[in-house]
Structure formats: C-alpha cells, structure tokens
VEXDREN-508402 format. One record per residue (C-alpha): residue number from 1; x, y, z. Coordinates in pm, 1 decimal. Each point is the difference from the previous one (the first is absolute). Layout:
SITE/k/px/py/pz
SITE/NUM/X/Y/Z
...
This chain:
SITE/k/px/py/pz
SITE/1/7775.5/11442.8/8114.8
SITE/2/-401.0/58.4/86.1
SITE/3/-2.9/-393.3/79.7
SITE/4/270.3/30.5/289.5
SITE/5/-173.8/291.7/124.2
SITE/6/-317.9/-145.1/-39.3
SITE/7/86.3/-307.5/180.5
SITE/8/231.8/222.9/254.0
SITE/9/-377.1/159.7/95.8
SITE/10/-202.0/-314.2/-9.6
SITE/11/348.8/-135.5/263.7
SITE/12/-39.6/306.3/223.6
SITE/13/-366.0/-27.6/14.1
SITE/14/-41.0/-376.4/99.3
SITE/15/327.4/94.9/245.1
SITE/16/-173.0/227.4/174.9
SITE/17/-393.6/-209.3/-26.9
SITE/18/113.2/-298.2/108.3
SITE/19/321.6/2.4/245.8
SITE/20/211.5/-332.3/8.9
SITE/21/147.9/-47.2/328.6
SITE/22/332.4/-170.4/15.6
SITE/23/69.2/-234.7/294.7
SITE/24/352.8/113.6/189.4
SITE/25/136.8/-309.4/-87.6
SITE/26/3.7/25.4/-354.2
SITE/27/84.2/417.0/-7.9
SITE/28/340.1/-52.8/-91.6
SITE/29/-74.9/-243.8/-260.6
SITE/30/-225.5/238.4/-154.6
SITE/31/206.9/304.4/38.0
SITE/32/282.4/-141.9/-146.1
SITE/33/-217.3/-125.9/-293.6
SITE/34/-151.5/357.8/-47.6
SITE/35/340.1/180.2/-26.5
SITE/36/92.7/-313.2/-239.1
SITE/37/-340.6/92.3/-227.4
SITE/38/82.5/382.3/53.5
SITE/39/376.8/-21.0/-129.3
SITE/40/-143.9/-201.0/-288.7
SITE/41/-263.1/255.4/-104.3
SITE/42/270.5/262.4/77.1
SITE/43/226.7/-164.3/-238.1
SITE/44/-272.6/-54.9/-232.3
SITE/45/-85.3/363.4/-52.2
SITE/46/374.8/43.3/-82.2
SITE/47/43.4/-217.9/-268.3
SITE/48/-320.8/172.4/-159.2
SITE/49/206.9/325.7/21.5
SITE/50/280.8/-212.9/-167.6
SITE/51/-178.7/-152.4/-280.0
SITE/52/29.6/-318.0/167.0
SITE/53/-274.7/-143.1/112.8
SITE/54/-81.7/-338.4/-38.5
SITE/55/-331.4/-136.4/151.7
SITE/56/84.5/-336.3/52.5
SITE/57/329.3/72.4/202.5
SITE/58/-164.9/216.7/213.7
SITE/59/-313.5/-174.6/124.1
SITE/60/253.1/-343.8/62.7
SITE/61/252.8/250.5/187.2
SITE/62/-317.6/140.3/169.2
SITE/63/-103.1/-358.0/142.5
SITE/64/362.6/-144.3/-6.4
SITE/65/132.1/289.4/227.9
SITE/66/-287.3/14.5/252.1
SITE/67/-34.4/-388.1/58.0
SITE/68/398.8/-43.3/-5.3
SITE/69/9.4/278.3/257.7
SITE/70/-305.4/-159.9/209.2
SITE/71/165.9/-259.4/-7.1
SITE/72/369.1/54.3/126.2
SITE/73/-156.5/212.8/322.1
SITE/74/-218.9/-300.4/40.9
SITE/75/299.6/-284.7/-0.3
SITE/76/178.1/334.1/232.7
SITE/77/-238.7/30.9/253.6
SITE/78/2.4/-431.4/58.4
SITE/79/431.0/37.7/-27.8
SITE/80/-63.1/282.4/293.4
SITE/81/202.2/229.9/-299.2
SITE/82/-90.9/344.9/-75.2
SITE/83/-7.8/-6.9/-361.5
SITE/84/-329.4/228.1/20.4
SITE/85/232.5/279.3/75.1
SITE/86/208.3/-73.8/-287.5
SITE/87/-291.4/-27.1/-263.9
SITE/88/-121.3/344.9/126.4
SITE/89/329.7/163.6/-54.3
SITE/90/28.5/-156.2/-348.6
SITE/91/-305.0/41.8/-96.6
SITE/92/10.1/367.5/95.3
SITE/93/327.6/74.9/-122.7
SITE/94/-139.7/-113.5/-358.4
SITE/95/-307.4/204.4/-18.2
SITE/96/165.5/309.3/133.5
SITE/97/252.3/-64.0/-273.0
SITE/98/-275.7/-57.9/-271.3
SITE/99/-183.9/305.6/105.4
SITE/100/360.1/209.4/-12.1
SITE/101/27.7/-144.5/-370.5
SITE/102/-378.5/98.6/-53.4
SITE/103/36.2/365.4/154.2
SITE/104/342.3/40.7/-195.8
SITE/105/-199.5/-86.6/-302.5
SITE/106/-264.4/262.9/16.5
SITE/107/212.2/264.5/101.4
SITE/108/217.8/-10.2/-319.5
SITE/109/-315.1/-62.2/-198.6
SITE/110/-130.6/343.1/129.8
C-alpha cells in the first residue's frame, strides 16, 4: 500500500513538473485509453477487496483494455463511426459500477 502511494506522489509530482501536451488529434485516443486504464485500476482495487487479486491479470487487462480501446476509436474515426462515444459510455458505466461495488463494500464493513 505505501508503494502505490508512493508512486501515486512521485505521478502527481512529475504531472504537475513537467506537463505533456496532447495534440487535438490524438485527444480522443488518449481519453478513451485513460478511462480504459482507470476502469482497470478501478476494477483492480475491487478484486483486492474480494480476495482476488491476481497481478498478472491485471497489468495484461491494464494494457489489453487501453490499446484495444485506442484502437477501435482509431479504426472509428478512419470508418467516420463514433465508436469514441461508445467506449466512453462503457467504460464509464464499468467504473461507476466498480466503485458502487467498492462503496457497498465499506459500508457493510463499517
């Protein structure tokens, strides 16, 4: 737990030192990566609540889930389909439905 908060600091600190500035072209492909990464960490966090954790499945789901999502809005955008909209509304449905599963757990813990 002190490394992810650890490297959580160190992240915030080198966000905030040295800014990375994302050309317009590639924002969706990078937004739809980031809520990819974020449902995975999301999802990661519950399974650690669960007992269930297993390293291995979540850094491949981690990668898997934000190239495979990169890359559907990419073959979108060059089909002239939308399919950015409908990674954002997956993507957000999960991790609101991982953090109801994580806020259900601590409420019946305390």
């Amino acid at each position: 737990m002190i490394s992810a908060v650890c490297g959580l600091i160190i992240g915030l600190v080198l966000g905030a030192f040295c800014p990375l500035i994302i050309p317009v072209a590639y924002s969706k492909l990078f937004s739809v990566a980031l809520l990819a990464c974020l449902d995975s960490v999301f999802g990661g966090y519950r399974s650690v609540l669960e007992d269930k954790f297993d390293n291995t499945i979540f850094i491949s789901g981690f990668f898997t889930n934000a190239l495979l999502a990169a890359f559907l809005v990419y073959v979108g955008d060059h089909l002239s389909i939308d399919l950015y909209y409908v990674a954002l509304l997956t993507f957000g449905f999960r991790i609101f439905q991982n953090l109801a599963i994580i806020r259900r757990y601590f409420l019946k813990k305390h």
